[in-house]
C-alpha positions, 0 to 999 in steps of 0.5 A: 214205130207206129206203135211209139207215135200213137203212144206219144200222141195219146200221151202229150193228148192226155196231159194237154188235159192239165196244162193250161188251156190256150185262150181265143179271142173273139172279136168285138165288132158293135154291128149286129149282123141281119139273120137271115141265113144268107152270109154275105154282110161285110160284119162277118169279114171282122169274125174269127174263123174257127175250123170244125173239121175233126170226127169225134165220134164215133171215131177217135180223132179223125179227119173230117170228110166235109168242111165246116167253118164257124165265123164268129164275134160279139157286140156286148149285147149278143154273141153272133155265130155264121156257119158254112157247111159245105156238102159235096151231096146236097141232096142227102141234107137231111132237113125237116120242119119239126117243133122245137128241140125235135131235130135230132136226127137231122144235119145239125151245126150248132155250139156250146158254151160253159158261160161260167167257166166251171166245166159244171154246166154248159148250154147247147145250141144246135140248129138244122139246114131249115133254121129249127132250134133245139136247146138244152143244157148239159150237167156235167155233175149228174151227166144229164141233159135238161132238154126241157130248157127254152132259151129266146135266141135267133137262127136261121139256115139257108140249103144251097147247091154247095151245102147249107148256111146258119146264122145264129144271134145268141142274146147274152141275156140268155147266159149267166155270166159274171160281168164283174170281170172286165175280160170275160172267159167261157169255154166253147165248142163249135159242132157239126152232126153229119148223118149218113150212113154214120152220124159223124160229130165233128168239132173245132177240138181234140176229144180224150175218150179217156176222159169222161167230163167233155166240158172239161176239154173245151177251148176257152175263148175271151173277150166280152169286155162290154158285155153285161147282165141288164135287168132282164126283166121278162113279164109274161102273161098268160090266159087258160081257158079249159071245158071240161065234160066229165062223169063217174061211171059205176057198172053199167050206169053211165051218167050224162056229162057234167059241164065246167069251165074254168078261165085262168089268167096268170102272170109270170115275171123273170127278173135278173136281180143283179148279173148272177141273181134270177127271180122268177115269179108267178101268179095264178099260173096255169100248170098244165100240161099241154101235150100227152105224155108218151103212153108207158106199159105198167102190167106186171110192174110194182114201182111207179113210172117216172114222168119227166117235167115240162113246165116253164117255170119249174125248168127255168134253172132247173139244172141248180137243183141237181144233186146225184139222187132226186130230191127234186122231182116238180111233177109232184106240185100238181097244181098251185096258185103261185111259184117264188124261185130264186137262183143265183150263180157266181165265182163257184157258188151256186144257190136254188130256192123255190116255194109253191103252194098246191091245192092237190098232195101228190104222195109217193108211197115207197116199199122195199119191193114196190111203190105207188103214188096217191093223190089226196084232195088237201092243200101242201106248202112245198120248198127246195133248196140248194147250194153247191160250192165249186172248189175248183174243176175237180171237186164240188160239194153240196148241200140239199133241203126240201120241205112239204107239209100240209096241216096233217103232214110234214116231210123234211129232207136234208143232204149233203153230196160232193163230187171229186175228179182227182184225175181225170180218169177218175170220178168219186161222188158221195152222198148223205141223205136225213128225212123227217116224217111225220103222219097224223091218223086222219091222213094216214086214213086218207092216204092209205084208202087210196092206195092203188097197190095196197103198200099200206097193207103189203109193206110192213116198213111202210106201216112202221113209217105211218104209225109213228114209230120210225119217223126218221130214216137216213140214205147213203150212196158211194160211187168209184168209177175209172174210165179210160179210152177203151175200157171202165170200171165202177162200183156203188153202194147205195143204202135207204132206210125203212123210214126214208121219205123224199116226198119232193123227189122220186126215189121209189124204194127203201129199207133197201142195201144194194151194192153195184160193181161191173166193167165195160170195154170199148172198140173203135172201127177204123175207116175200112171197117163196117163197123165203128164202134162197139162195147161189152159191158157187165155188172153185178149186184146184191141187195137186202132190206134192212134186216139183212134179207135178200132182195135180189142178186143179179149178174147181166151182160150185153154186147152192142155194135154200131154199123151201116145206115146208123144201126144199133144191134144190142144182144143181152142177158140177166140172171137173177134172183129175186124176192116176190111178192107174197100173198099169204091169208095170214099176213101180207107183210113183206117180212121174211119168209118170202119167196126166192125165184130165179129169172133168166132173161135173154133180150135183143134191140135193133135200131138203124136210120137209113134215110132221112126222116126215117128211124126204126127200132125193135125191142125183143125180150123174153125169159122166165119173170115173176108173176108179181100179182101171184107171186110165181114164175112164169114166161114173159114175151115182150115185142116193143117195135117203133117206126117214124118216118116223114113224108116229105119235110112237114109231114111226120108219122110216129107209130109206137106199138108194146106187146106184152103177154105173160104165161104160167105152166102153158096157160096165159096170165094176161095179154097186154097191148098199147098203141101209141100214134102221132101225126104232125103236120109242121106248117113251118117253124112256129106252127104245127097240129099234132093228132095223138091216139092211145090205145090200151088193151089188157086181156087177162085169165082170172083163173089165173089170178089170187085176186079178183080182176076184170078179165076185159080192160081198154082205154082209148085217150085221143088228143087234137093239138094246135100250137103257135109257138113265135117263141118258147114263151110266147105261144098259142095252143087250142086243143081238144082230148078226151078219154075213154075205158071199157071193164067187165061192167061195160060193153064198149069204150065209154068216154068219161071226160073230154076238154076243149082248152086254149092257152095264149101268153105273151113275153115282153122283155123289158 
């Protein structure tokens, strides 16, 4: 009988999913309630009151143990969200003063919203007990999350002996929306995050795990008659000083410092053409990056790492120039003198375009096995474009086109790519890539005397690209997956020729093949388990170049569980065979002939929070690897432990350590270590100083090596950073960093640059 009801219950849970959804309403009330976290304002007594008091994850559906409620309306100029959050324990709110979007980890409430009611995008406001925000924006169509997005909203939260209290103001502005309707209709859902010893998501809905597209399944609320799109003009300026102390240093001859500084004023300008249509606009604008990225290990790796995008103008909308590949990588517009971008979304149609100009040509160099950026003092145009056609919730196609050129270069791409869902089990994604490349000598010359991992010499299908005698290339990808509740299938094949070349995007290999297939199968721990939830996934793939040789073949499987204290325990192993990279006297193309190795690999990764503000993880790996800098088989041991922890709720320590050695027949190869370590101290909301130190040490056995390297390699980079942030683009920073390395010609850690710099801008909104 149990049985039959939870077969009848999941059956009427899965056809809901295409029934038509029930609409809410939400009030309209022209008060604007004062936010200051405390409830108590007679407005809030005219809200909807929405219930948030069902575990979605990781359980299936269950009761929540805590109760939470949403009082919600809107006045035609902003959509204001009070939440109740009741606690029987206080005293386990975990809370702390971070910088924007760095909460995650904490008790969180929060919503999102699919303004346009496509089941394609969806933002997402969440905030802790303390009123700190993080924002993002989730698309459904790649099934990533674009954290780097700021919207200018309102929140703050109040801790109390019964729980704690957030409101919220939401500027509609802040959302696209189509106001030619007079009765607008977005789906929305409304979320509390409860970590204790389990991280409950709890929601005003029902979620089908069978179901992989959550946007899909959101309620849908109605109302917003009066609301609509002003001009929403934003003027932004800003100012950039930088004093920057550099030397070469050659051998042991170190020069005295070189003194430069550079003052930058810029303006930025956001304004909302028509309801749907955004132009963003900017002059002179300073692009630099204020914060160090996080230290990544590259010893025994042949494709360059990736480095995500945090510019303000370039994640504006960002999410309009998804496709399934990455045609639209940013980071590679290094430094322009201005920015023209125009986004625009109505009625299923959604247009991307950008321009910019750079005064440094960042070029990713692709291989079949390997890959390395260059780049090269000379001035590029650069612009993407893209459109996407919704159809309806099950099917979207699009289309793709980026240009850079500069007076010796010119690379054009363009692709077409659809997504269909012909159940909602079901996901089918296809797409079709052309590119055109074109290398005079004078920058094949340039581009390959810089050429960090020598692919101009090791590649042979890079040389054909160079000389002009393949300019074009082609790429394809077809993905199948079918997903239900407790178990997925997939499949994937994805081709690139030898002259393929995305140079706006980040696709890092060519004349490749590769075919994917695997599985993966689900558990949900009941409330009397130690566990919640658990997974064994597999997959196999195959891949050749283009002359059908093999490249690699491999099979992997691991097995995860989620337990007490948010523990993560993952177990796993790869097999595979692999193409090295030959070094042979008389070619060093890689052209056939080359050498097959077998790896085999076991891993483990362990991970728990058990208290609040603190987060420990280890990542153990180790098993016989290609030695890619002498093509052989030996074995690699890496040890990657991490441990945040906070010191009360402003005080907050990141420690990040990498151990890496590699040995061939008893002997080491090389010993690699990198220390990353940050300490904030977070004055409040707005404010925080941050101390980062990066530390790189590679000791390496040039026995052991074909080529001549240095023995000895160190690098220590240090970074000192205020920030004063009244909101994402009114902001203040002043900082300090400098950077230092030691080689075989130096006795010590020798600094070869350091900067002082300063940005202020300031947001008006007109």
């Amino acid at each position: 009988m149990l049985r039959s009801t939870s077969y009848i219950c999941a059956l009427v849970l899965s056809m809901s999913v295409f029934a038509e959804k029930a609409t809410i309403d939400i009030p309209f009330v022209p008060e604007a309630a004062v936010i200051d976290g405390h409830v108590q304002e007679a407005v809030w007594q005219k809200a909807k009151t929405i219930q948030i008091d069902n575990v979605t994850w990781p359980h299936d559906n269950i009761a929540s143990p805590v109760t939470t409620k949403a009082l919600v309306y809107e006045n035609g100029n902003s959509l204001f969200v009070a939440f109740i959050a009741k606690d029987p324990n206080p005293e386990q709110i975990r809370a702390h003063y971070r910088d924007r979007d760095k909460i995650w980890n904490d008790d969180l409430v929060g919503l999102k919203i699919d303004s346009l009611n496509t089941s394609r995008n969806a933002y997402q406001f969440f905030i802790n007990p303390l009123g700190v925000q993080l924002d993002s924006i989730e698309d459904e169509l790649t099934k990533n999350e674009n954290a780097s997005w700021n919207g200018i909203w309102s929140s703050k939260g109040v801790i109390s002996k019964a729980g704690y209290t957030v409101e919220v103001e939401i500027p509609l502005r802040v959302l696209n929306f189509d106001d030619s309707q007079k009765i607008k209709t977005m789906a929305m859902e409304f979320l509390r995050f409860l970590p204790r010893n389990e991280r409950l998501r709890i929601s005003n809905m029902q979620l089908d795990h069978s179901n992989s597209c959550w946007i899909c399944q959101m309620p849908l609320f109605s109302g917003f008659e009066k609301a609509k799109q002003s001009s929403n003009i934003t003027v932004t300026p800003a100012l950039a000083i930088a004093n920057t102390q550099s030397r070469d240093i050659d051998g042991d001859t170190v020069p005295d410092f070189t003194d430069e500084t550079d003052y930058e004023p810029g303006l930025d300008v956001k304004w909302a053409i028509t309801p749907d249509t955004t132009l963003n606009l900017t002059l002179n604008p300073d692009f630099s990056q204020v914060e160090a990225d996080t230290g990544q290990l590259s010893v025994n790796n042949s494709f360059s790492l990736f480095f995500p995008e945090k510019r303000a103008f370039f994640l504006e909308n960002d999410d309009y120039f998804s496709s399934h590949l990455n045609l639209v990588h940013t980071r590679n517009v290094a430094s322009p003198d201005y920015g023209v971008k125009l986004t625009s979304s109505k009625q299923g149609h959604t247009f991307a375009g950008f321009v910019a100009n750079d005064e440094i040509t960042n070029v990713l160099i692709p291989g079949n096995l390997g890959s390395s950026i260059v780049s090269l003092e000379q001035k590029s145009e650069n612009a993407a474009f893209r459109y996407r056609y919704d159809v309806d919730n099950t099917l979207s196609i699009g289309a793709t086109s980026t240009v850079r050129q500069s007076e010796d270069y010119r690379n054009q791409v363009v692709s077409i790519d659809s997504k269909y869902r012909p159940t909602k089990h079901d996901t089918v994604k296809l797409q079709a890539t052309a590119t055109d490349t074109e290398y005079d000598q004078h920058f094949i010359n340039e581009l390959c005397d810089d050429d960090p991992l020598e692919q101009c010499d090791k590649d042979e299908s890079v040389l054909r690209v160079l000389n002009d005698e393949d300019k074009q290339g082609m790429g394809y990808l077809a993905s199948y997956e079918h997903n239900r509740k407790h178990w997925r299938a997939f499949a994937s094949y994805r081709a690139y020729e030898s002259a393929f070349r995305a140079d706006m995007g980040f696709l890092s290999q060519v004349d490749f093949n590769k075919f994917v297939t695997g599985f993966e199968y689900r558990w949900y721990g009941e409330d009397n388990h130690w566990w919640n939830r658990a997974n064994w996934y597999t997959d196999w793939d195959i891949t050749h170049n283009e002359d059908g040789e093999l490249l690699e073949k491999e099979v992997q499987s691991s097995f995860k569980l989620q337990g007490p204290l948010q523990s993560i325990i993952e177990i796993g192993v790869d097999h595979r065979k692999r193409t090295g990279l030959r070094h042979d006297e008389s070619s060093l193309a890689i052209d056939g002939n080359t050498d097959l190795f077998t790896e085999n690999t076991q891993w483990a990764y362990f991970e728990m929070k058990p208290k609040a503000g603190v987060f420990a993880a280890l990542t153990l790996n180790t098993g016989n690897r290609v030695d890619l800098a002498n093509n052989r088989l030996g074995q690699r041991y890496l040890v990657k432990p991490t441990l945040n922890f906070n010191l009360g709720r402003h005080f907050e320590v990141k420690l990040r350590h990498t151990y890496e050695r590699f040995k061939h027949q008893g002997e080491d190869v090389y010993t690699a270590n990198l220390s990353d370590v940050r300490f904030t101290y977070q004055f409040g909301i707005n404010s925080y100083v941050r101390l980062a130190v990066i530390n790189l040490d590679i000791d390496r056995n040039q026995q052991k090596y074909i080529d001549d390297v240095d023995s000895t390699y160190k690098k220590l980079s240090t970074q000192l950073l205020y920030s004063y942030k009244l909101n994402p683009e009114t902001v203040l920073f002043v900082g300090y960093s400098d950077s230092g390395y030691q080689d075989d010609d130096l006795t010590s850690i020798t600094t070869d640059n350091k900067t002082f710099f300063a940005k202020f801008s300031y947001a008006w909104l007109l």
